[in-house]
C-alpha positions in Angstrom: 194.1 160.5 91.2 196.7 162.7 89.9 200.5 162.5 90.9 202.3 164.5 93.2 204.2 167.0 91.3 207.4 167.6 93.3 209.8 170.4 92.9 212.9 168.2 93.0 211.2 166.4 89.8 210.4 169.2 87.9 214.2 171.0 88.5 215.3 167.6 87.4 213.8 168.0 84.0 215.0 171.4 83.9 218.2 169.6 84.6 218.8 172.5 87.6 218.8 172.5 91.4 215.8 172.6 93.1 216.6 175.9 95.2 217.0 177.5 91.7 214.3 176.1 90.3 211.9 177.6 92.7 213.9 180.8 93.2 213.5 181.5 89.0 209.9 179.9 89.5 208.6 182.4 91.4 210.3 185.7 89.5 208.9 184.4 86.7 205.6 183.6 87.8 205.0 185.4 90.4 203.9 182.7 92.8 205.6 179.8 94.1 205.2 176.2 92.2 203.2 175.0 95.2 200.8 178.1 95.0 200.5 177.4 91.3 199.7 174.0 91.3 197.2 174.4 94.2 195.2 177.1 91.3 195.5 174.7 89.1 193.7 171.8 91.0 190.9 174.7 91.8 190.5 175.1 88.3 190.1 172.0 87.6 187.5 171.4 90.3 185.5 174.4 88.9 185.9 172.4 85.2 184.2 169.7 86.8 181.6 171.1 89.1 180.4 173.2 85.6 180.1 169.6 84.2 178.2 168.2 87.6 180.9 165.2 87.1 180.3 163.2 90.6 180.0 164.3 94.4 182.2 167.7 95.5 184.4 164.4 97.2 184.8 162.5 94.1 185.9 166.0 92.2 188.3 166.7 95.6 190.2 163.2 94.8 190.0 163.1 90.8 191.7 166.9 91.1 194.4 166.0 93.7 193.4 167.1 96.8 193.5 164.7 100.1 189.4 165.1 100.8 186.5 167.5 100.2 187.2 169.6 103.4 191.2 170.2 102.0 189.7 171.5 98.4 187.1 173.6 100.5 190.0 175.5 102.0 191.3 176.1 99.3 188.0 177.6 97.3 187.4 179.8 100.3 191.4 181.0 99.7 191.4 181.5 96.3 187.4 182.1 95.2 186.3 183.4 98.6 183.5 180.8 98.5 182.9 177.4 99.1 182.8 174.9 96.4 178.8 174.2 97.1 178.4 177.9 96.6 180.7 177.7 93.4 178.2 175.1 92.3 175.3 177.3 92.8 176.9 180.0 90.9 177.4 177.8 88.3 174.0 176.2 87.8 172.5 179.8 87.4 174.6 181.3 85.4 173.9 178.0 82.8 172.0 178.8 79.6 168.0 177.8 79.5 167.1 174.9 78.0 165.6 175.0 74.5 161.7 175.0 74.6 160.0 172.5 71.7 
């Protein structure tokens, strides 16, 4: 499972405070850290759900979130759909197979 990231650790490396840190985070970005790792983790979900890499629990815990039902909230946030439905999408949007 991935680490943590925590703001205090990332201003550390940027050798600033953390209250700065976030406050130049977010002009920059446009979101908060938070927010932008959460996308992140969805991304990486959808990465593995178009690879069908294990159960939509086992993708939730490789891609840092606490269970299945926390990285379902978040899809439904961010995608407007549930990662199931994501799936779905997925599989029919997927090339055909070659015929021999």
């Amino acid at each position: 499972m991935p680490q943590p990231v925590r703001l205090e650790s990332l201003a550390a490396e940027a050798e600033v405070h953390p209250s700065h840190f976030a406050r130049v985070f977010k002009q920059h970005v446009g979101m908060t850290a938070g927010e932008y790792v959460r996308r992140l983790r969805v991304a990486a979900a959808v990465r593995h759900l178009e690879k069908a890499e294990g159960s939509l629990s086992d993708i939730a815990y490789q891609t840092g979130f606490a269970d299945q039902g926390h990285m379902g909230r978040h899809f439904r946030r961010y995608l407007a759909a549930p990662p199931n439905a994501v799936m779905e999408s997925l599989k029919l949007s997927e090339p055909p197979g070659r015929l021999s």
